[in-house]
N, C-alpha and C positions, 0 to 999 in steps of 0.2 A: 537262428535261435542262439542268444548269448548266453551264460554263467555270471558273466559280472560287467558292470559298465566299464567303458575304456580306461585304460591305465595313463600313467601320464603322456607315450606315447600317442595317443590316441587309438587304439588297439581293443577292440572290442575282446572280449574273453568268449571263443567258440565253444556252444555249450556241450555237444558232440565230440569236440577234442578234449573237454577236462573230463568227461565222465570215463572217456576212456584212459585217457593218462591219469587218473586215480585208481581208476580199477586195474592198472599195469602196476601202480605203484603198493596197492594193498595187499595185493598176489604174491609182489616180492616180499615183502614184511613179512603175512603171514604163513610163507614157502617154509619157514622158519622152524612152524613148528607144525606143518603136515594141512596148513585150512590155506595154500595158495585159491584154488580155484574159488570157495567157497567167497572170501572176503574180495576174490575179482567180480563175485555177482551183488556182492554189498557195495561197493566202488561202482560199477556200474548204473547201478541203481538208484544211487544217495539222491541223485539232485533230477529225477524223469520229473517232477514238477512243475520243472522252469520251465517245461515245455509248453506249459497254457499261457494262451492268448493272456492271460492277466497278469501272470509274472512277464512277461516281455514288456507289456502296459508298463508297467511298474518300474522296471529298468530304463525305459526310457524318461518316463518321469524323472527318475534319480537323475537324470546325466544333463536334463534338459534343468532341475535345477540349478545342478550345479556351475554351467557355463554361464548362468544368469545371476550365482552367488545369491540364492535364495533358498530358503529350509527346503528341503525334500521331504519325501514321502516318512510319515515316521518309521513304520514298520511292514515290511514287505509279505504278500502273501504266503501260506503257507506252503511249502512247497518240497517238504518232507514225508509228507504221508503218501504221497500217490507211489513211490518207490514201494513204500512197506507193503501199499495196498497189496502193488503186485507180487512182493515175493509171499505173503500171506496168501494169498488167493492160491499162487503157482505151487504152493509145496505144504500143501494147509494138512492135509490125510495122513498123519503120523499118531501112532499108537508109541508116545512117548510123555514124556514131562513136560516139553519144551518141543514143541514142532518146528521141525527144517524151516518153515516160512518164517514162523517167528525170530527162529534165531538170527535170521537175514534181516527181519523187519523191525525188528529191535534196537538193533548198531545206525538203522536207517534215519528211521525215526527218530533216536537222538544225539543226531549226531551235531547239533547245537543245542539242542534243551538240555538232554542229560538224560538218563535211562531213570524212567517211571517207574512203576510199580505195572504187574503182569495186567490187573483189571486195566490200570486206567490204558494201556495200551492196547487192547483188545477192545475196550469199548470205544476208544481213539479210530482203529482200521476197521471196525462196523459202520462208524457214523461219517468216515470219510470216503467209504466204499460208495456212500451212496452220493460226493456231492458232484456236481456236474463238473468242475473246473479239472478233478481228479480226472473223470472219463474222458476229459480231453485232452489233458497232458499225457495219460498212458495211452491214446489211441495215434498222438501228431508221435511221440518218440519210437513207438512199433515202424511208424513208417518214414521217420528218420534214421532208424537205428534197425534196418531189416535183419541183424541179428540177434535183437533180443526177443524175438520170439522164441527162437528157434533155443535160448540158453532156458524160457521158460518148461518148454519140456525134459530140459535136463535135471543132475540132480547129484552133484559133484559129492565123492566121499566128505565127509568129516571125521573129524578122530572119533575113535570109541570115547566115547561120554559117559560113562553108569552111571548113573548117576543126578540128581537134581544138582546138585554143589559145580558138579564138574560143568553143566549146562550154564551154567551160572558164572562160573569163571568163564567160560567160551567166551561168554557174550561180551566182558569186560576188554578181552584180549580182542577180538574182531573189530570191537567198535573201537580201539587205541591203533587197530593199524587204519582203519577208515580215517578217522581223525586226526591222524598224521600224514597220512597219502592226500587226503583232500585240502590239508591248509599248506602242505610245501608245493601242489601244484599250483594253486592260489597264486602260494607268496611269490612264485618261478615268474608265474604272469605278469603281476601287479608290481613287484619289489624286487627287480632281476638282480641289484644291487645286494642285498639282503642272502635274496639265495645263494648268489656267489660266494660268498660269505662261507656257506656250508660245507662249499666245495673243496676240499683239502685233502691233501693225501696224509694217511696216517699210517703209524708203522703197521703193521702185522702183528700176531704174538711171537710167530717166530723170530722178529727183528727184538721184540720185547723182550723175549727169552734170553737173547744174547747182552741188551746190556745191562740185565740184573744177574744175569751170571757174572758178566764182566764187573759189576759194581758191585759181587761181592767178594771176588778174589782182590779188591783191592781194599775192601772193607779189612778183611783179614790178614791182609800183606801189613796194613797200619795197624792191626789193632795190638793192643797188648800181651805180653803171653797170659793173663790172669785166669784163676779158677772158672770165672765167669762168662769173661768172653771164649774158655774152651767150652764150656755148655750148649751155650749161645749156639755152637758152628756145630756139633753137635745135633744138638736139636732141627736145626737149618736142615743138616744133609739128612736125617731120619724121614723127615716129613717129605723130603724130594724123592724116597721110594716110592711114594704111594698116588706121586701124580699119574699113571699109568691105572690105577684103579677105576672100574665104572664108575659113571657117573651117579649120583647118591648125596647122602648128610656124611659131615665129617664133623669130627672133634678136634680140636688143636687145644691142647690143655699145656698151659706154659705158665710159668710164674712170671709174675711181675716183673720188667727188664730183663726178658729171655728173650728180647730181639721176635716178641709175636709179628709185631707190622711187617718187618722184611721177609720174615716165613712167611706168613702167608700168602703174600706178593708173590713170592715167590713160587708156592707149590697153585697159587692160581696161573697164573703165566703158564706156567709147564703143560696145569690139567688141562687149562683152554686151547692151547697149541696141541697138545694132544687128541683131543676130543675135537676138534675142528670149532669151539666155541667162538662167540664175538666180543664179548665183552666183560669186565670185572667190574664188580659196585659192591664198596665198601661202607657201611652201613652201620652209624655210631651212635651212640646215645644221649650227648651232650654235645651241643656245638661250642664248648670248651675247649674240645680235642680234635674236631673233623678238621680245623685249620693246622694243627700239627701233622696229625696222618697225611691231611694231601700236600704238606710241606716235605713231607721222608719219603713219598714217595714222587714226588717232582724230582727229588736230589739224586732218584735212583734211572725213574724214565722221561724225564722231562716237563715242564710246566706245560706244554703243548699237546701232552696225549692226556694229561688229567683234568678233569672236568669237576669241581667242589659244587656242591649245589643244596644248597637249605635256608635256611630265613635272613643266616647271618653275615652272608657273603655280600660282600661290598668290590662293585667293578672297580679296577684302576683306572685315581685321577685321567689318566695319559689317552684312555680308549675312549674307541666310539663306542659305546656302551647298548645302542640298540643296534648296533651291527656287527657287533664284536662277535668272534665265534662262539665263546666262554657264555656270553651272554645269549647266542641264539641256542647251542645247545644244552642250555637248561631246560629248553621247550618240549624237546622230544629225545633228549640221554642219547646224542647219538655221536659218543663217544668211546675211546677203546675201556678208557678207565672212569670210573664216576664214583666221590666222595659226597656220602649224601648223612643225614640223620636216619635214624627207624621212625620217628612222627613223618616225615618225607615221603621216607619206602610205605610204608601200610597204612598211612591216611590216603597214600596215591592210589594203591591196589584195592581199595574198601569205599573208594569213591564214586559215586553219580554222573560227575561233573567230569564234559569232555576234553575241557582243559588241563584236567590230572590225570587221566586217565590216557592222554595221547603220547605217553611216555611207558608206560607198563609193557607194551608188549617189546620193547627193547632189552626185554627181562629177556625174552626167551633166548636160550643157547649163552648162558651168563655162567660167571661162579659171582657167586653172592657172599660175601665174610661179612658174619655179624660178628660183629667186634662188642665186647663186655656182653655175652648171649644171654648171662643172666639178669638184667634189665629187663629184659621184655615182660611188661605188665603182666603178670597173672589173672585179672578178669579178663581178658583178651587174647591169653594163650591158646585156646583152643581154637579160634577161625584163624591165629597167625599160621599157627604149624599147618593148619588142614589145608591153606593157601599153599606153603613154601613146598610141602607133600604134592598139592597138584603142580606147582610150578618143576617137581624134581621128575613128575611121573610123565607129564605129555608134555613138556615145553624144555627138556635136556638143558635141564640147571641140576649144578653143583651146589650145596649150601655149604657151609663150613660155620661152626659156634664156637667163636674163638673166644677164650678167657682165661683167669687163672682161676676164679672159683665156679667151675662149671656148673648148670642146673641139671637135676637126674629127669633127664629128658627122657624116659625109656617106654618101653613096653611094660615093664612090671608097676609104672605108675599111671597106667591110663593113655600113652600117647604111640597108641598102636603102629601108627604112621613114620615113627621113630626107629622100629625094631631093629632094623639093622643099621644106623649108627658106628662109625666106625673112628677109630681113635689115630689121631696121624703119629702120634707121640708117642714111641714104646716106654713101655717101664714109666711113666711121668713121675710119679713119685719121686722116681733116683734126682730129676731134676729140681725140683721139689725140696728135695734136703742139701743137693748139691749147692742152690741159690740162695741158701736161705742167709738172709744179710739184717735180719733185723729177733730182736725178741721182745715177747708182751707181756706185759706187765697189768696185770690185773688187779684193780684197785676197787671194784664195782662193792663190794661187800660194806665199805663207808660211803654216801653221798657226800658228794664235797660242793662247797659255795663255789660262786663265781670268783671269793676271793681269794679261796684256795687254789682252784684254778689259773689265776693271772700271776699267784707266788710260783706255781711251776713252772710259767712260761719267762718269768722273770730269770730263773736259774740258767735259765739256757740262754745261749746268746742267738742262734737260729732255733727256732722252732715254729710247727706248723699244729693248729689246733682246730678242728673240725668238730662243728654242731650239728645239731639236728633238726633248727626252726632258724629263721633269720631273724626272731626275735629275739633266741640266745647268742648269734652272733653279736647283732649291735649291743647287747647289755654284757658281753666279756669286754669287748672290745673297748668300751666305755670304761668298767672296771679295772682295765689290764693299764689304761690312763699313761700311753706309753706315746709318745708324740712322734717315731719311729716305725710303732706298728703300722701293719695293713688288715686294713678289713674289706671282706670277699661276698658278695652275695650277691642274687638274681634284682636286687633294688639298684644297681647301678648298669648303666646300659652297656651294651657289650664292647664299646671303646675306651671305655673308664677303665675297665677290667681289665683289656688288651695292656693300657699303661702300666696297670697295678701288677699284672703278671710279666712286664719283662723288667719293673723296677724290681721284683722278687728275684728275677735270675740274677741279673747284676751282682745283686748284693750276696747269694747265695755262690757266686764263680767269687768274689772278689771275699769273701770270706768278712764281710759287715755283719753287724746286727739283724737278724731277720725275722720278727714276729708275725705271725700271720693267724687272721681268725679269720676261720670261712663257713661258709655251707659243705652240702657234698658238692656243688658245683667243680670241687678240684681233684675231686676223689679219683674218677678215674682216667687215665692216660694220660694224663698232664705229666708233662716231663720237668718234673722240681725234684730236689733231691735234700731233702732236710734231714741232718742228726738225730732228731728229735720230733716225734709227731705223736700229739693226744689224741684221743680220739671220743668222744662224749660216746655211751654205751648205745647201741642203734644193733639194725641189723647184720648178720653176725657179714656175709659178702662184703657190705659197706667198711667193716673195720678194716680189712684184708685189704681193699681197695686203696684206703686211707694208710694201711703201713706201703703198697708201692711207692710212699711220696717219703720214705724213708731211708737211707743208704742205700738208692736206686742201683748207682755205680758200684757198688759194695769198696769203697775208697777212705771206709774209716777204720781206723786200727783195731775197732772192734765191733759187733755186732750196736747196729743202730736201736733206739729203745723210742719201743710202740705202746705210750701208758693207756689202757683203757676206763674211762671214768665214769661214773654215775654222777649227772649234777643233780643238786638237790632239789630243782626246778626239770623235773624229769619228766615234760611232756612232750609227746610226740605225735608228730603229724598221724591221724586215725587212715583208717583202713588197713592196705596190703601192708604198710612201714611198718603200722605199731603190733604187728601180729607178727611181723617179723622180728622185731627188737627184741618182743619180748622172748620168743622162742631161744633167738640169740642167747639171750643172759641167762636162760638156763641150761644151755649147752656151756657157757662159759663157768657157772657155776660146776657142772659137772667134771669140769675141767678137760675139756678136749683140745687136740692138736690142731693152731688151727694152721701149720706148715702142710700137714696132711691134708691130698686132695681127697682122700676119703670122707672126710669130715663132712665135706659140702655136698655129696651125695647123703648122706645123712640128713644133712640143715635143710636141701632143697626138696629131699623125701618126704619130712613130714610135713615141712611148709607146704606144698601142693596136696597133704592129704587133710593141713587143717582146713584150708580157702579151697573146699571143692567147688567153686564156684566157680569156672577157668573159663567161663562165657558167662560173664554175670550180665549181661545187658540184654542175653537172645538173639546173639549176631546170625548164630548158625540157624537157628528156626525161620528167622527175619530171612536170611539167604537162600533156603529152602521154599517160601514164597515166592520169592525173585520180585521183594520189594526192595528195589536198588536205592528207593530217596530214606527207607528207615535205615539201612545196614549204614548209607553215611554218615546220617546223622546220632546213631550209639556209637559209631567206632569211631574211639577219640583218644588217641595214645595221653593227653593230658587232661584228665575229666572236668576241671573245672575251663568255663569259657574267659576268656581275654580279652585282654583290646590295648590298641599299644598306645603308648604316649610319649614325642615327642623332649628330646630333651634339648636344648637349645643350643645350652652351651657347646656342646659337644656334636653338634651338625657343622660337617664339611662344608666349606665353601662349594664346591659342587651338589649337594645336597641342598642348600640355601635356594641356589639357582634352579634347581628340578621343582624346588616346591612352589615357583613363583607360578609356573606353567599347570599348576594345578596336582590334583593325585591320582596317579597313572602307576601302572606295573612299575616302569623304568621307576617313577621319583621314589616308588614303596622301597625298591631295590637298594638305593644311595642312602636311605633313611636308617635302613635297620641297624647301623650302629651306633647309630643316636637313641633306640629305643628301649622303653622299658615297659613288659606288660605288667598292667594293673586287673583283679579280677573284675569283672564286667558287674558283679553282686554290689561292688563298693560306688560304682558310677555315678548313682545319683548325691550321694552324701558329698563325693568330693568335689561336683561341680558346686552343691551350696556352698561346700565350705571355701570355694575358691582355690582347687586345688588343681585344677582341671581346665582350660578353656578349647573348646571347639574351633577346629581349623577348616576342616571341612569334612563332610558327612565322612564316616566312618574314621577322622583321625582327628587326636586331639595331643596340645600342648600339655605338658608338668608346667605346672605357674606355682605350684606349693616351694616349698624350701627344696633343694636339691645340692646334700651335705659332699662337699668334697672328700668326705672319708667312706660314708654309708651311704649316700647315693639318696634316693626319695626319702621324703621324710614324709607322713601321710596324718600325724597326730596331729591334733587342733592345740594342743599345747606344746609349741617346737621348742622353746629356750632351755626345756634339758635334756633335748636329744642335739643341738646344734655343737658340733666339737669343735 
């Protein structure tokens, strides 16, 4: 009885040795977080199907096509459910929400389709209980496998569950260790090359510990005596008390260039090496910046223990690129450190699909740093926190919500799960006014034109101006009519913008002219450091964010000036933003401090009690059904849908070559910094209008105009937007 037809060796795949070297390898995964035994009877189990006469029929066919170089069989019988059957059948009698079989026969079941909805699965092991090929595959594996009788009468603990939600994450985390145990013994078999691959030794945290302590006594030993950089060290040693504290949520409340990134590297290394943890993932909200952060922190523990991983990662020319390590560990985060996005982390965790899902349980035994914490969508707040809450309660994560304007995440606003919350940062405030390197200037009381705005930008010789639609970017930018400026926005693909932001440093070290008109795209963590920064009136976080791009270094002889403006084309993207904005301008009217981290437990108190809506889609009801295809499909960190589009010019020579071979993970991979998404709503207009041509199913060519300044151009009258 085989698993899989011969490998290139010619090497049949024993179907008796992968079920058990899966169910060895799900054991250890899920040993992790207290379900070893449990996910050894889910590994066991996955594949009792192959054991009928007609999956072996069917393997042989495949093989006998293939040494004949003829189509095979399309689609192989089913050979998932007779697993489920049995652990259904064997542990059916539970006076609970979620039945012991079920929760076995669920990860089983889709562990290539993706996890259903409870009906269709239950009426799925009714109507397979009865078909003949099932009773024979569970009757030839009993007597192949003379100890899975005898595990049918068992009935391994599981964690304490209370819970419908908590039953409901199990199953997400069981099936991500199945589905990673069962494709690396696979790949072991089939692609011994591949696995190899995996195979690396990596530091410890305790080796980790040692050279981010050692890279910061020499951070120090260099750095300047300034007000700033003694904050900085400071702040550093403060937060390294409290890596000794149980595991739990933490705060790390720093102002902007208080050195957040290396703190909290730093107090996660420590807590993890403490706690006996495995892993760090660092979790950002623009892939702007996740290419900075895993650059500052390669510089501290090496390009070899950090792992980047999100839409905009591009392999290097030089790798094998489907064998690379960088490249295989994207599949399954099995890595010490992982730089990833929040669309990344919680589309993974909120997913159906076993291909996203085979990386979540390398959450468990993690610290997690959300970096800029106040970004996390507010329709969506409430199944994020109730997830990170389970992932802190049964699966020994640390979280940490690093930013400088913190959200009031608390218990007296509704997020009970928060209660105790604990601040790594004493006194912040002190630091707060110690850093403070910039002042604002509030100007919101007159709207001013575009062409008042381009006279400000004029006076200064650098400055940095941030909007709030990329339809006011290109219409400053066009008014500002500066042949020098740069313009910023999501219309240019992400290697346009790579050039655009290091011909900005340049010019910004070298002390040139530097005008710059962006979205928020630059708002937070970008390390630019301009004199001068406007800021169009928006949410009040956003403006804060937007003065960090202001005497960063605090290296100008006097406080940097942060002007806040009203344009007189004052619209704003609807929903969470413009409910925000507006809140903003009346706190800025009232005249608040916004140096003061008090302020923004304020801003973000009333904000969460005007938008009570913190699950506006019914994620949590949807999860309490344990309908897994609807929770994926509302949970969508970016509400409107996309599709990308190809930009030509700006496709690598190795990219050119990926897309001749067709479109495959690997070519999607090389592509994405040639890309730009377009909403999926505009699709059909821009293919009439010849804006758009199809490449193949699911990816398309920009054939419209594509401005070397503003990036797409999408108007059917281009000659006065072309600069």
């Amino acid at each position: 009885m085989y698993a899989h037809t011969p490998n290139d060796d010619g090497e049949w795949h024993d179907l008796k040795a992968h079920l058990e070297a899966v169910a060895e390898r799900a054991r250890e995964f899920a040993a992790s977080f207290g379900a070893g035994d449990v996910a050894y009877l889910a590994g066991l189990l996955h594949d009792v199907g192959k054991f009928s006469s007609t999956f072996q029929a069917y393997l042989r066919a495949c093989h006998e096509a293939k040494m004949r170089n003829l189509p095979g069989p399309h689609r192989g019988p089913d050979h998932s459910s007779a697993g489920s059957v049995v652990a259904q059948v064997a542990w059916k009698n539970e006076d609970n929400e979620l039945s012991f079989g079920n929760t076995i026969a669920w990860p089983i079941a889709a562990h290539h389709a993706g996890l259903s909805d409870l009906a269709a699965l239950e009426e799925r092991l009714v109507r397979m209980a009865k078909d003949p090929l099932v009773a024979e595959a569970v009757k030839t594996a009993a007597n192949s496998m003379p100890g899975l009788q005898a595990l049918r009468q068992s009935k391994p603990e599981r964690a304490n569950l209370s819970g419908v939600l908590a039953q409901e994450f199990f199953v997400r985390m069981l099936l991500s260790t199945l589905v990673d145990a069962d494709r690396l013994d696979t790949e072991a078999w089939r692609e011994p090359r591949k696995a190899e691959k995996r195979l690396r030794e990596v530091p410890s945290m305790s080796a980790l510990r040692h050279l981010v302590n050692s890279k910061q006594t020499e951070l120090v030993a260099e750095a300047k005596p300034t007000e700033i950089n003694q904050a900085r060290q400071e702040i550093y040693l403060n937060v390294l008390r409290h890596t000794t504290e149980e595991q739990g949520f933490f705060r790390l409340s720093v102002p902007t260039g208080g050195g957040k990134t290396r703190t909290s590297l730093s107090f996660a290394v420590h807590h993890a090496e403490f706690h006996g943890l495995r892993r760090i993932v660092f979790a950002l909200p623009y892939m702007t910046i996740t290419e900075q952060v895993a650059n500052e922190l390669r510089d501290v523990v090496g390009s070899d223990v950090v792992l980047e991983h999100h839409s905009g990662i591009e392999v290097e020319e030089d790798e094998d690129w489907q064998r690379s390590w960088a490249y295989l560990a994207t599949e399954n985060w099995d890595a010490p450190i992982i730089v990833t996005t929040t669309v990344q982390l919680f589309e993974s965790l909120f997913s159906n699909r076993p291909g996203k899902l085979r990386k979540v349980h390398r959450l468990a035994e993690a610290v997690i740093v959300l970096d800029e914490a106040q970004t996390l969508p507010i329709p969506l707040l409430d199944p994020i926190l109730d997830v990170l809450s389970e992932l802190v309660q049964r699966y020994n994560v640390s979280v940490v919500l690093s930013t400088a304007t913190q959200p009031a995440l608390d218990e007296q606003l509704g997020f009970p799960s928060l209660a105790n919350i604990r601040e790594l940062v004493p006194e912040p405030d002190r630091y707060f006014r110690s850093l403070k390197r910039v002042r604002y200037e509030n100007t919101t009381e007159v709207a001013w034109s575009w062409d008042r705005v381009a006279q400000e930008m004029r006076r200064a010789g650098q400055v940095l101006c941030v909007v709030n639609t990329k339809n006011h970017a290109r219409q400053l930018f066009q008014t500002l009519d500066d042949e020098t400026a740069v313009h910023l926005s999501t219309n240019m693909c992400p290697a346009h913008r790579r050039e655009r932001f290091n011909d900005i440093g340049r010019r910004l070290k070298n002390g040139i002219p530097c005008r710059v008109v962006s979205t928020q795209l630059i708002e937070a963590g970008v390390d630019l450091n301009f004199p001068v920064v406007m800021r169009a009136l928006g949410p009040l976080d956003s403006i804060v964010q937007a003065a960090g791009r202001c005497n960063r270094e605090g290296t100008l002889p006097e406080l940097g000036r942060v002007i806040v403006f009203k344009p007189e084309e004052h619209t704003l993207p609807e929903g969470v933003y413009k409910v925000a904005a507006q809140l903003g301008e009346s706190l800025l009217q009232q005249g608040v401090d916004l140096d003061e981290p008090a302020t923004f437990g304020r801003y973000f108190g009333e904000l969460y009690r005007t938008l009570l809506e913190r699950d506006a889609h019914g994620i949590q009801a949807l999860r309490e059904r344990l309908n897994y295809p609807a929770v994926a499909e509302q949970f969508r960190m970016i509400a409107d849908n996309t599709v990308p589009v190809v930009i030509r010019s700006y496709m690598s020579e190795k990219a050119k070559q990926a897309l001749k071979s067709g479109i495959t993970r690997g070519t999607m991979r090389v592509l994405q910094p040639s890309l730009v998404t377009i909403y999926e709503r505009n699709m059909a207009s821009y293919e009439q209008e010849g804006l758009i041509t199809p490449i193949e199913d699911g990816l398309w060519e920009w054939t419209g105009i594509y401005d070397p300044n503003l990036g797409i151009i999408a108007q059917r009258n281009v000659e006065q937007y072309v600069t």
